[in-house]
N, CA, C and O atoms as a Maestro MAE file, in Angstrom:
{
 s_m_m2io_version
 :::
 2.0.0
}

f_m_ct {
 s_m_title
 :::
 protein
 m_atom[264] {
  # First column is atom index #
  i_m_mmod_type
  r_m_x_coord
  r_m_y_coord
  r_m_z_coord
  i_m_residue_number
  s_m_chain_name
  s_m_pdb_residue_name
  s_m_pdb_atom_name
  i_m_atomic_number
  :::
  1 25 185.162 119.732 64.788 1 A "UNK " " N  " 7
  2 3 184.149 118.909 65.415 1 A "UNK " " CA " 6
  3 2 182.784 119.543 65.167 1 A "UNK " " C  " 6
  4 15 182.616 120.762 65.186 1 A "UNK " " O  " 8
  5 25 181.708 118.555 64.905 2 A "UNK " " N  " 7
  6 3 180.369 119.055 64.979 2 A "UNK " " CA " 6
  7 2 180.158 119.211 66.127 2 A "UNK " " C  " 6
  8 15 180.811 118.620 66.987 2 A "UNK " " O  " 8
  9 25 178.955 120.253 66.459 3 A "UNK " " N  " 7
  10 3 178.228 119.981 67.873 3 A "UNK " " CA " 6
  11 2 176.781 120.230 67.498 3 A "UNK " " C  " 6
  12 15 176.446 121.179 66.789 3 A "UNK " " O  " 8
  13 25 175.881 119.282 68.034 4 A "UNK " " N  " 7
  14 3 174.312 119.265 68.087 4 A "UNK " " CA " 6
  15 2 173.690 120.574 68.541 4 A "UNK " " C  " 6
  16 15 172.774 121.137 67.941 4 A "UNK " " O  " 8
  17 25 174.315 121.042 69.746 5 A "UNK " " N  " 7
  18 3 173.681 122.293 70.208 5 A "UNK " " CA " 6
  19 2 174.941 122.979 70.421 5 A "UNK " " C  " 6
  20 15 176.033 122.452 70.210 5 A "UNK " " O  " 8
  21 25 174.755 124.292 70.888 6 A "UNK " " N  " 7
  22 3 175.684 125.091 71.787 6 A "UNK " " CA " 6
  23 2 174.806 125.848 72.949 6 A "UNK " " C  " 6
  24 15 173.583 125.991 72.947 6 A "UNK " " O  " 8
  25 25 175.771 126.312 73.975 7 A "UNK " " N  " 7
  26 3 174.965 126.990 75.043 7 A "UNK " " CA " 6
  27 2 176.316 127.891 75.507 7 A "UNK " " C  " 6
  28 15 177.390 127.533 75.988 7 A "UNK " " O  " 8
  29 25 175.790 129.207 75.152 8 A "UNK " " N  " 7
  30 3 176.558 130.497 75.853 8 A "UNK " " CA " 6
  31 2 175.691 130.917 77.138 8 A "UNK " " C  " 6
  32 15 174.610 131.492 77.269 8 A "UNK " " O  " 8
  33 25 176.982 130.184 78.359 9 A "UNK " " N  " 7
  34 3 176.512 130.779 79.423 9 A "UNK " " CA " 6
  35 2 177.980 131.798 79.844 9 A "UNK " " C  " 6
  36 15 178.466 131.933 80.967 9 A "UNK " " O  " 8
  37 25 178.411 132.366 78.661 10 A "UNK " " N  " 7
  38 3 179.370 133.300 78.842 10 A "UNK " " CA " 6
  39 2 179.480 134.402 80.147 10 A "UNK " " C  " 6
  40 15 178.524 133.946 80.775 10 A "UNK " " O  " 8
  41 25 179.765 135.060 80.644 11 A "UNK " " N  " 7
  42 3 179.125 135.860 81.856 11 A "UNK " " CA " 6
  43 2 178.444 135.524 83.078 11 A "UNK " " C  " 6
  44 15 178.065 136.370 83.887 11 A "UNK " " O  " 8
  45 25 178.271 134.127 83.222 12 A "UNK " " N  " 7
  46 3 177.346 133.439 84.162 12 A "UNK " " CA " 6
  47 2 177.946 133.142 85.636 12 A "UNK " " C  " 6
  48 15 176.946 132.467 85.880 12 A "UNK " " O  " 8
  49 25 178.302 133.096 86.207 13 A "UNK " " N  " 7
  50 3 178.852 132.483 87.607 13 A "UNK " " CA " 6
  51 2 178.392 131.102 87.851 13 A "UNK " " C  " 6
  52 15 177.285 130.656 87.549 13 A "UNK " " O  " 8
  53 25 179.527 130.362 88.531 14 A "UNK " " N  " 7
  54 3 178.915 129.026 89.347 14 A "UNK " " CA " 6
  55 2 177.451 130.037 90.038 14 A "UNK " " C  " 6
  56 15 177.213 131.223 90.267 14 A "UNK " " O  " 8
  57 25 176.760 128.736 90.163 15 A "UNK " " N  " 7
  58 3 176.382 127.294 90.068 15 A "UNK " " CA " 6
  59 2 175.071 127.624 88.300 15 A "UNK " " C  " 6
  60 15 174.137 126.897 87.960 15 A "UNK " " O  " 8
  61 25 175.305 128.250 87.962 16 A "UNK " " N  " 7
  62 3 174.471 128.815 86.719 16 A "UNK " " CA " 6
  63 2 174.751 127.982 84.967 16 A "UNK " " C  " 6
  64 15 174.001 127.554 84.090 16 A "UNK " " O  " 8
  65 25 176.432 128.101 85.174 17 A "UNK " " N  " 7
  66 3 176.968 127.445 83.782 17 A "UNK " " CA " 6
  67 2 176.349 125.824 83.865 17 A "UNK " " C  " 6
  68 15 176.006 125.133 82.906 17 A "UNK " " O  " 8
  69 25 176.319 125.407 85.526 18 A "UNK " " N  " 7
  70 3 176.354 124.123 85.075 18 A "UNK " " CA " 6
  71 2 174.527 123.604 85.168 18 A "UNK " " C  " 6
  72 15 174.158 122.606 84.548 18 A "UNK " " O  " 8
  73 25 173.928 124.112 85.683 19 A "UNK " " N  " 7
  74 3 172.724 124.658 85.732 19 A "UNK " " CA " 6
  75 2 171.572 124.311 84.752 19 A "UNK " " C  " 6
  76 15 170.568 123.610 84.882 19 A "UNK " " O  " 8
  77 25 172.293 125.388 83.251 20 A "UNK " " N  " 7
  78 3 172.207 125.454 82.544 20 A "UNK " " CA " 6
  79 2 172.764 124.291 81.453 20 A "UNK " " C  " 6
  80 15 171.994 123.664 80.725 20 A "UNK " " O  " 8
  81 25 173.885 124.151 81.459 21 A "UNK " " N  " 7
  82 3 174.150 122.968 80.844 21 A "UNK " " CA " 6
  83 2 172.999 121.621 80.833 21 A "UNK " " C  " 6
  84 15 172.382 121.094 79.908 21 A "UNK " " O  " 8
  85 25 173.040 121.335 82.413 22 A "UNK " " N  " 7
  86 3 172.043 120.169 82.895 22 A "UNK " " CA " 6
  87 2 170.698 120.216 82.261 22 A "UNK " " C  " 6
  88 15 170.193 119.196 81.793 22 A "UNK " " O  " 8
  89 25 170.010 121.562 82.230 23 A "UNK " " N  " 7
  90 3 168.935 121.677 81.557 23 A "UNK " " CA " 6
  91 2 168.792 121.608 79.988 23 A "UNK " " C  " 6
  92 15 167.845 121.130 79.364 23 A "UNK " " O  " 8
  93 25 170.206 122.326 79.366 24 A "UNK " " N  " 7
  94 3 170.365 121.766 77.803 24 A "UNK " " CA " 6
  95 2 169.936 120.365 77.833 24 A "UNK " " C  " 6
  96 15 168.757 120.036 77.704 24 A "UNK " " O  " 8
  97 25 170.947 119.507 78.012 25 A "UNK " " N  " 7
  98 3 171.222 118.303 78.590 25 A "UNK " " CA " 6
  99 2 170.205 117.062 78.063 25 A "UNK " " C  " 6
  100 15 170.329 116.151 77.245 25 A "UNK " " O  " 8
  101 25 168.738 117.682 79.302 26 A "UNK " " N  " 7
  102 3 168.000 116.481 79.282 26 A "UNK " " CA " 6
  103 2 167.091 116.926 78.154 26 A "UNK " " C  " 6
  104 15 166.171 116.164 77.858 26 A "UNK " " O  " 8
  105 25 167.237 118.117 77.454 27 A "UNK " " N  " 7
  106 3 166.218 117.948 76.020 27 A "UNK " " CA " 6
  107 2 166.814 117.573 74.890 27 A "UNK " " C  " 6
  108 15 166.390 117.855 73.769 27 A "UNK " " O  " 8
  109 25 168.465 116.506 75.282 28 A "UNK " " N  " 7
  110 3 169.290 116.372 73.854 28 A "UNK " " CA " 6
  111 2 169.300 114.718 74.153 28 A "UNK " " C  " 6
  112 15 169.227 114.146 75.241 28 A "UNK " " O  " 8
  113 25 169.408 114.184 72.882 29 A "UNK " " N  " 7
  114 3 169.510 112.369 72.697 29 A "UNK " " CA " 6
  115 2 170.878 112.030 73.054 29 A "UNK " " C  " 6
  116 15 171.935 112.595 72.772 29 A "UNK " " O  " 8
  117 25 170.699 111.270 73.551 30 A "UNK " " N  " 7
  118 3 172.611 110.367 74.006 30 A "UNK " " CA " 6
  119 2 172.854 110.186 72.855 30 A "UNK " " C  " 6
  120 15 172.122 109.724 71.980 30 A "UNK " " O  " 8
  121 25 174.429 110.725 72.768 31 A "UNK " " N  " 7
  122 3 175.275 110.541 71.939 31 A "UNK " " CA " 6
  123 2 175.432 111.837 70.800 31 A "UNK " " C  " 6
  124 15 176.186 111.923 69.831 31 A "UNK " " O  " 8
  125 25 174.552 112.663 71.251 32 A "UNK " " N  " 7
  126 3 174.432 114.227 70.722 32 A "UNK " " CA " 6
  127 2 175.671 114.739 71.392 32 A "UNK " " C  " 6
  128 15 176.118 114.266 72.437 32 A "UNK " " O  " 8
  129 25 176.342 116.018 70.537 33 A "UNK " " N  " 7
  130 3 177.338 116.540 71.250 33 A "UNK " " CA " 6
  131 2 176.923 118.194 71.935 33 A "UNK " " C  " 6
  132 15 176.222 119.052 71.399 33 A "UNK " " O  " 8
  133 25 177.273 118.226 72.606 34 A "UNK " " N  " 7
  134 3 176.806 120.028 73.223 34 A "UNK " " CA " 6
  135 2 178.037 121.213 73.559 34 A "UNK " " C  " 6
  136 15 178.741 121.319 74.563 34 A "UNK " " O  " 8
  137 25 178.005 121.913 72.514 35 A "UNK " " N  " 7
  138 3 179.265 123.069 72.804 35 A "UNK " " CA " 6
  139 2 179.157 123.749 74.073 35 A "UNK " " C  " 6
  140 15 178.229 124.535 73.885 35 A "UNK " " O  " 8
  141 25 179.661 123.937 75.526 36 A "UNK " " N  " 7
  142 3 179.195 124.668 76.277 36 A "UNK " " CA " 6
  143 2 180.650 125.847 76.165 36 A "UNK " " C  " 6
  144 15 181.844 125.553 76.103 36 A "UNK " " O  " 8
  145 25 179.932 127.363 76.172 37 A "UNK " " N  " 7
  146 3 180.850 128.161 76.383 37 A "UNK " " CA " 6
  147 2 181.102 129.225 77.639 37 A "UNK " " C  " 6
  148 15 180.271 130.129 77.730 37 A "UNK " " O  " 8
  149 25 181.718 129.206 78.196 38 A "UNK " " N  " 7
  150 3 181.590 129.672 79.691 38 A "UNK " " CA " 6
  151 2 182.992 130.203 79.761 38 A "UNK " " C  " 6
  152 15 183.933 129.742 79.115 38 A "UNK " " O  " 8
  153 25 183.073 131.512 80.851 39 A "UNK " " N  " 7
  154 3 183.602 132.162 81.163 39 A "UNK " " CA " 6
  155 2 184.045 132.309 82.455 39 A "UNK " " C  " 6
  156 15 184.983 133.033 82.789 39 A "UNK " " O  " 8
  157 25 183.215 131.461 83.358 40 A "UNK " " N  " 7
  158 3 183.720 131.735 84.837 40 A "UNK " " CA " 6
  159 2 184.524 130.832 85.362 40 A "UNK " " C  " 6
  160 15 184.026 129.779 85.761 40 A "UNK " " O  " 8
  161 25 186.005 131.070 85.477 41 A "UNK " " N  " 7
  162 3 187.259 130.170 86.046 41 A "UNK " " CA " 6
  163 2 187.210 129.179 86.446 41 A "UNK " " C  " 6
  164 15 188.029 128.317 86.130 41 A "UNK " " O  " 8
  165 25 185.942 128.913 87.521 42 A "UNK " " N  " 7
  166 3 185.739 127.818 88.169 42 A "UNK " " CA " 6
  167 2 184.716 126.225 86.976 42 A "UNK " " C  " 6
  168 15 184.436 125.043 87.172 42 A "UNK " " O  " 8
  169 25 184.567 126.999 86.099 43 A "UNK " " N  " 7
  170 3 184.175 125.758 85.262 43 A "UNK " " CA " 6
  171 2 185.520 124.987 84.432 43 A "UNK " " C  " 6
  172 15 185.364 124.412 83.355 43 A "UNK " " O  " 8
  173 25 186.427 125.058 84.915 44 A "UNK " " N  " 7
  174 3 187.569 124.320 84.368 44 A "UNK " " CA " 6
  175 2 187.199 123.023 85.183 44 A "UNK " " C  " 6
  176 15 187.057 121.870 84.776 44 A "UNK " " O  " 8
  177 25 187.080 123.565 86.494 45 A "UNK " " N  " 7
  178 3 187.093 122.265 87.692 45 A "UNK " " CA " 6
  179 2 185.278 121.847 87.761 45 A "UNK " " C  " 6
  180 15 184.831 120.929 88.450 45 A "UNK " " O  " 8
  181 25 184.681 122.499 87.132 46 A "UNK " " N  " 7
  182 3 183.146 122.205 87.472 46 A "UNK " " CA " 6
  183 2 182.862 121.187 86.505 46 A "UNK " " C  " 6
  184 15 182.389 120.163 86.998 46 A "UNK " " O  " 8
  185 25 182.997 121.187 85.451 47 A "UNK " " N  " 7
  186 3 182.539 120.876 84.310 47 A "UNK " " CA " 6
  187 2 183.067 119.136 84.223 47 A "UNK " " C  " 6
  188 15 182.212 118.265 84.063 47 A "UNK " " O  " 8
  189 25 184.118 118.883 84.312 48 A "UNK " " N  " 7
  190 3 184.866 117.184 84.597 48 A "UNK " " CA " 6
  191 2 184.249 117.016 85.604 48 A "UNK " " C  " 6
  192 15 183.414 116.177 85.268 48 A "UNK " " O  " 8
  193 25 184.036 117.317 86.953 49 A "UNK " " N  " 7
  194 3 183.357 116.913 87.847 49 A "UNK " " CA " 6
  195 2 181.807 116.309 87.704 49 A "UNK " " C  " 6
  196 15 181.261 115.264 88.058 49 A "UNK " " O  " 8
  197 25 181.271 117.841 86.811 50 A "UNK " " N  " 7
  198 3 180.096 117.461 86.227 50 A "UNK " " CA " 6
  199 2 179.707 116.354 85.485 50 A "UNK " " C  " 6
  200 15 178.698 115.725 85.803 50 A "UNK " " O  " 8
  201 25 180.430 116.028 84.478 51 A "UNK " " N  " 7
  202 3 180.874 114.910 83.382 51 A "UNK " " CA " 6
  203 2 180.705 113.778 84.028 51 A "UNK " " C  " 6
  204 15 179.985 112.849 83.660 51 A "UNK " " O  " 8
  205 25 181.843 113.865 85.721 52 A "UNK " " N  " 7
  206 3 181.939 112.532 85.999 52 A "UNK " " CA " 6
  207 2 180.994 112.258 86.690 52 A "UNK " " C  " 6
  208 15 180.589 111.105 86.546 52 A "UNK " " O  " 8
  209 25 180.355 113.006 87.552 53 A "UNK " " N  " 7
  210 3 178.691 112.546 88.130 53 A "UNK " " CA " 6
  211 2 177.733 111.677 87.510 53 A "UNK " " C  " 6
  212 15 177.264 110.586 87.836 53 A "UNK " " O  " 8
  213 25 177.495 112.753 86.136 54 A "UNK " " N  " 7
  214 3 176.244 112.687 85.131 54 A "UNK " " CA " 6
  215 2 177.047 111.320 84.014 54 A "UNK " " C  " 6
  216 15 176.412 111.095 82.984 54 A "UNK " " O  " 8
  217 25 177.808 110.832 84.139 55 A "UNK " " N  " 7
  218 3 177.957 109.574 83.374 55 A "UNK " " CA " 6
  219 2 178.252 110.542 82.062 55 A "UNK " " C  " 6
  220 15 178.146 109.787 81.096 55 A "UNK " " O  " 8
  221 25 178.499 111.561 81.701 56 A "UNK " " N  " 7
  222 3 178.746 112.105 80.531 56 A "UNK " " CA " 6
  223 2 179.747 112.631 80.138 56 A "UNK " " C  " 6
  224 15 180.268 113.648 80.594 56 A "UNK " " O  " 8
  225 25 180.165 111.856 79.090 57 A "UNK " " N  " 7
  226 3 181.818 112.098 78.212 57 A "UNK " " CA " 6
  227 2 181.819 113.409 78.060 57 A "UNK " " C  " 6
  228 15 180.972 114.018 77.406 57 A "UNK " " O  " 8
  229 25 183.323 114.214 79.002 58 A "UNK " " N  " 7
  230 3 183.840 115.428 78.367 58 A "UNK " " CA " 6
  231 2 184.742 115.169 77.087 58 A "UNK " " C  " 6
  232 15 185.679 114.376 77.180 58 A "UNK " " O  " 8
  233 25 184.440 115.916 75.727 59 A "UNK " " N  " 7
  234 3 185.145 115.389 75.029 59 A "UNK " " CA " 6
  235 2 186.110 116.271 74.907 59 A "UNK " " C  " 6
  236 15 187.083 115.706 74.407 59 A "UNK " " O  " 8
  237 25 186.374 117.675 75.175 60 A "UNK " " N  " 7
  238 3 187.552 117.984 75.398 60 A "UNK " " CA " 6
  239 2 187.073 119.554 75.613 60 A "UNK " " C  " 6
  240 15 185.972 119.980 75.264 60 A "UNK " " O  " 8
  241 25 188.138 120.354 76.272 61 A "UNK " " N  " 7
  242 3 187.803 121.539 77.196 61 A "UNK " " CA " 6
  243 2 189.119 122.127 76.643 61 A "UNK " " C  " 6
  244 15 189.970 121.441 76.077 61 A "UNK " " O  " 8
  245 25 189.228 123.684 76.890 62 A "UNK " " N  " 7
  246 3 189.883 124.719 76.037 62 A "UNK " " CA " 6
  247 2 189.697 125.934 77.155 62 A "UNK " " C  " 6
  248 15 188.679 126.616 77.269 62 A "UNK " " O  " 8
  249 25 190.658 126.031 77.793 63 A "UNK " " N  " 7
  250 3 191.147 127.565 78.699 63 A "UNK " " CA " 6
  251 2 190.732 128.523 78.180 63 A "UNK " " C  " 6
  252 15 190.318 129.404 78.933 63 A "UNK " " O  " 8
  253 25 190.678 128.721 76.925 64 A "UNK " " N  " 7
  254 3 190.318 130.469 76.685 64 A "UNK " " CA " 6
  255 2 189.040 130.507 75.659 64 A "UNK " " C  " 6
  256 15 188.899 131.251 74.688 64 A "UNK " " O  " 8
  257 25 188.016 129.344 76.218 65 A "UNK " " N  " 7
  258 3 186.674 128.831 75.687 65 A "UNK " " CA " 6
  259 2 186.382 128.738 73.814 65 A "UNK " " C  " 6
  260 15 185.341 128.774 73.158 65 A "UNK " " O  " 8
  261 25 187.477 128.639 73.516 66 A "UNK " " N  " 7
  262 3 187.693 128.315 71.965 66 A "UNK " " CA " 6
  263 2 186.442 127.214 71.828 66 A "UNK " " C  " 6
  264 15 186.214 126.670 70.747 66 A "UNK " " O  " 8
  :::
 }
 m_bond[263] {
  # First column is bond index #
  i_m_from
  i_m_to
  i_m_order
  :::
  1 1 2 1
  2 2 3 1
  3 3 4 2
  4 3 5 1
  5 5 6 1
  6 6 7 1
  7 7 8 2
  8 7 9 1
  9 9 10 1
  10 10 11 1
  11 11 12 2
  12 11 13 1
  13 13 14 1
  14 14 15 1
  15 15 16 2
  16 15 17 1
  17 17 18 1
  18 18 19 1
  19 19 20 2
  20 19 21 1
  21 21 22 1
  22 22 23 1
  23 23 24 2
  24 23 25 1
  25 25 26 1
  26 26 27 1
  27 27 28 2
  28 27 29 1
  29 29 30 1
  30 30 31 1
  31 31 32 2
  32 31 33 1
  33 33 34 1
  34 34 35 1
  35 35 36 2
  36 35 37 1
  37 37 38 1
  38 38 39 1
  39 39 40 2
  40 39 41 1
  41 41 42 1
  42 42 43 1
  43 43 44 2
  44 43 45 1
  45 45 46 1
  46 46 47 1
  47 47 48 2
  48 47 49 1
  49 49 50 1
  50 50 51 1
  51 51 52 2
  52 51 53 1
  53 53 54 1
  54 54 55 1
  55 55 56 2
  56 55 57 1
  57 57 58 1
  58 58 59 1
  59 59 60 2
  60 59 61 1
  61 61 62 1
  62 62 63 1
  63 63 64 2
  64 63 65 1
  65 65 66 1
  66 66 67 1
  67 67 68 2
  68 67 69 1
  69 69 70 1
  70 70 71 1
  71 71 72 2
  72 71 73 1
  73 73 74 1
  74 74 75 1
  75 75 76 2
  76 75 77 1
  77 77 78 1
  78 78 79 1
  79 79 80 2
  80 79 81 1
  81 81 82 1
  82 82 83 1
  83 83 84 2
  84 83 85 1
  85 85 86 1
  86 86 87 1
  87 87 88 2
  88 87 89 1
  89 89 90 1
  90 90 91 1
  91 91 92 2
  92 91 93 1
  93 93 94 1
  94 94 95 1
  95 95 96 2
  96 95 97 1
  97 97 98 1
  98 98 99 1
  99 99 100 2
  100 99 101 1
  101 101 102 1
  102 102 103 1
  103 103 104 2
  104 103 105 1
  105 105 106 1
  106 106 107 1
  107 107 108 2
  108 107 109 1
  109 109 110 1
  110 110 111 1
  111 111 112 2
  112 111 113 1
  113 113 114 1
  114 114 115 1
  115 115 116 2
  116 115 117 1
  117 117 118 1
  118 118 119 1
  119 119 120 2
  120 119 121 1
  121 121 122 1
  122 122 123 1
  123 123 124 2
  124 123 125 1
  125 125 126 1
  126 126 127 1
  127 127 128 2
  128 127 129 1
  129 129 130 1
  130 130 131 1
  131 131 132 2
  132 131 133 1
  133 133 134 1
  134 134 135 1
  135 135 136 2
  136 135 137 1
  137 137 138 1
  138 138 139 1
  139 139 140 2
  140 139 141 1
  141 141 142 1
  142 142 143 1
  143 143 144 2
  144 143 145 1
  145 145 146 1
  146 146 147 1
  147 147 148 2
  148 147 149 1
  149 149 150 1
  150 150 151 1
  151 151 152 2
  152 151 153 1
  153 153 154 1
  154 154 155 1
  155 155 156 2
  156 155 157 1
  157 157 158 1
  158 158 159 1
  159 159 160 2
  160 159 161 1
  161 161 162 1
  162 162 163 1
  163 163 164 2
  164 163 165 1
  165 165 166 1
  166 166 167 1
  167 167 168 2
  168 167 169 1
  169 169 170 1
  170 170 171 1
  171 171 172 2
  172 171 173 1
  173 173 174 1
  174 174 175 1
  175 175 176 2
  176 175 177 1
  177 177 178 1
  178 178 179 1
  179 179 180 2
  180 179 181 1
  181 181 182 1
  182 182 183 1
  183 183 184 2
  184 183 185 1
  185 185 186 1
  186 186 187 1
  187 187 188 2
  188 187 189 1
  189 189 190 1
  190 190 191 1
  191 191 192 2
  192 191 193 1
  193 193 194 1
  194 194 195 1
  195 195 196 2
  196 195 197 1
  197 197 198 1
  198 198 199 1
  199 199 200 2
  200 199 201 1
  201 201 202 1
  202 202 203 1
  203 203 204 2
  204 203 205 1
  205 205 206 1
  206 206 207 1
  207 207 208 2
  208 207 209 1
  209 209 210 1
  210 210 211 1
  211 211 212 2
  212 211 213 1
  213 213 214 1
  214 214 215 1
  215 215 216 2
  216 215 217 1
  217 217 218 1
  218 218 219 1
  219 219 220 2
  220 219 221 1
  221 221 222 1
  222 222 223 1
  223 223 224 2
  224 223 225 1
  225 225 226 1
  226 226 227 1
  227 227 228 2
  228 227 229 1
  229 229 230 1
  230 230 231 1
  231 231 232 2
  232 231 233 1
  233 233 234 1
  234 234 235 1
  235 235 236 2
  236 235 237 1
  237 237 238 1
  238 238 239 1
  239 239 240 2
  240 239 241 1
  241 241 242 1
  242 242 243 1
  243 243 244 2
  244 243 245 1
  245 245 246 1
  246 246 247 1
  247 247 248 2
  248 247 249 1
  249 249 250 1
  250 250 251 1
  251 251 252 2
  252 251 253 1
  253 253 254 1
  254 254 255 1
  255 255 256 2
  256 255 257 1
  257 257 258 1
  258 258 259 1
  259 259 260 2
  260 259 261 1
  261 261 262 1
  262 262 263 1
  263 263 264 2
  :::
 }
}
């Protein structure tokens, strides 16, 4: 898969990965893709949540942030 941007918030804790993401986010065009890579456990469950708020397609997520 291509991705438009990436964002290593590797090392970061909630509420920071998603934070950060949001701020990638609004400087990218709909329909751009964004690699986010994160490390803190709780973005398994943050991140779909996030998705489903913000109207924005997770296109697919990876346990050991591949």
């Amino acid at each position: 898969m291509t991705f438009d941007r990436e964002l290593d918030v590797k090392g970061l804790n909630c509420p920071l990965p998603i934070l950060r993401t949001k701020k990638t986010l609004a400087d990218m065009e709909s329909g751009q893709i964004l690699r986010v890579m994160a490390t803190d456990p709780g973005s398994l469950k943050d991140f779909p949540a996030f998705a489903k708020q913000t109207g924005n397609e997770l296109v697919s997520q990876l346990p050991d942030g591949r």
